[in-house]
PLY file of the C-alpha trace (Angstrom):
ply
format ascii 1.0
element vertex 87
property float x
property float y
property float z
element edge 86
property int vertex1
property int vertex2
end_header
-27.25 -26.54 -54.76
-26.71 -23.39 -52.46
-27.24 -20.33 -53.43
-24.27 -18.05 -53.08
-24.59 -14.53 -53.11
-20.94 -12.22 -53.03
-20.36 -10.55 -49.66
-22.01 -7.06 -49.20
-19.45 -4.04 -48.65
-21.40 -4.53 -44.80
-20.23 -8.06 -44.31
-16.46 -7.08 -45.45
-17.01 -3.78 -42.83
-18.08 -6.22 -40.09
-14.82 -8.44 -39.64
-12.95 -4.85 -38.97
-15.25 -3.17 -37.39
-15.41 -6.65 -34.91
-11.56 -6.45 -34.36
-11.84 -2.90 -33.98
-14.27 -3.02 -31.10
-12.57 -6.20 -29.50
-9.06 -4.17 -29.26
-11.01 -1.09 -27.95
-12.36 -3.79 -25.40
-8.99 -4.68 -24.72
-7.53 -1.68 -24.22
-10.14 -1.01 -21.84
-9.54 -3.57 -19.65
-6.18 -3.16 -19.76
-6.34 0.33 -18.87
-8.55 -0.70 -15.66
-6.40 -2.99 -14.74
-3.64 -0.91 -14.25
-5.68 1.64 -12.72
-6.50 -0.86 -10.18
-2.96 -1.64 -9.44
-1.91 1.94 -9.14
-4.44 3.05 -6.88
-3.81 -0.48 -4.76
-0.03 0.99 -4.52
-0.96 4.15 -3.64
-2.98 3.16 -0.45
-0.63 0.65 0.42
2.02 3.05 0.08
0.38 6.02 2.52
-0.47 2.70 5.29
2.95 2.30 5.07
4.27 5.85 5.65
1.57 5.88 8.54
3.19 2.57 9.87
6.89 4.57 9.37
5.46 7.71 11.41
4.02 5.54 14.33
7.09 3.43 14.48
9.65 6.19 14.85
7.27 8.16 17.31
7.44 4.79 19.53
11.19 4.78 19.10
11.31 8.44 20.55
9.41 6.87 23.46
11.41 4.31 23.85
14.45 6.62 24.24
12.76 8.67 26.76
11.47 5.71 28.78
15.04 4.47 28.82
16.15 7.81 30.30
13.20 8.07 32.81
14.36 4.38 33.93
18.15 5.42 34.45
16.88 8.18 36.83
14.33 6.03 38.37
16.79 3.28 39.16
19.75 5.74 40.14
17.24 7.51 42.50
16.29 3.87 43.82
19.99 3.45 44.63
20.45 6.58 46.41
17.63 5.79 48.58
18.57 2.56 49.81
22.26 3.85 50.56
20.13 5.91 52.52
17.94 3.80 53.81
21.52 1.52 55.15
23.09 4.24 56.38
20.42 4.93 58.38
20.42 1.30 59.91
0 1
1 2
2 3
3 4
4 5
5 6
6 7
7 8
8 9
9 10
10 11
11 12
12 13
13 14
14 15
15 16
16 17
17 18
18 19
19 20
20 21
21 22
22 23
23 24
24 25
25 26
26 27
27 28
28 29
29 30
30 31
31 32
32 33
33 34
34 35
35 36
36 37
37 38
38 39
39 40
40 41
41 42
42 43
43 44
44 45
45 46
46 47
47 48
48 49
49 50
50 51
51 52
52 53
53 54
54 55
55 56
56 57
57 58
58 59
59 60
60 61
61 62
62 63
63 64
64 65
65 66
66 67
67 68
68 69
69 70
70 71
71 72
72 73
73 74
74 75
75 76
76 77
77 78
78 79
79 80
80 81
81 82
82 83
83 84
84 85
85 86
C-alpha cells in the first residue's frame, strides 16, 4: 500500500499561488504586446506625415514648374515670330 499523507496548507497555497503567477505572466505579455503595437503605429504614423510633407512640397513644385514652362514656351513663341519675321 501507499502511504498517503493529507496535503500541507503549502501544497493547497501552491495551485493559487501557480495561477496567480501564470496570469501575472499573462498580463505581462499582453501588456508588451500592445506596447509593441503602439509604438509600431506611432513610427509608422510620423513616416507617414513625413511622406504627406514631401509629397505636397513636390506638388508646390510641380505648380511652379508648370508656370515656369508656360513662360518658357510663350517666350519660345515670341521668338520664332521673330525669328520669321525677320526672314
Amino acid at each position: 500500500m501507499t502511504d498517503q499523507q493529507p496535503p500541507t496548507p503549502e501544497q493547497i497555497k501552491n495551485p493559487i499561488s501557480a495561477a496567480k503567477d501564470w496570469l501575472t505572466f499573462i498580463i505581462a505579455v499582453v501588456a508588451a504586446i500592445s506596447g509593441i503595437i503602439f509604438w509600431v503605429q506611432s513610427v509608422g504614423k510620423v513616416d507617414y506625415q513625413r511622406i504627406e510633407r514631401d509629397v505636397a512640397e513636390i506638388k508646390v513644385e510641380m505648380k511652379e514648374i508648370q508656370q515656369q514652362n508656360g513662360e518658357i514656351l510663350r517666350l519660345i513663341g515670341q521668338l520664332e515670330g521673330k525669328v520669321e519675321g525677320l526672314r
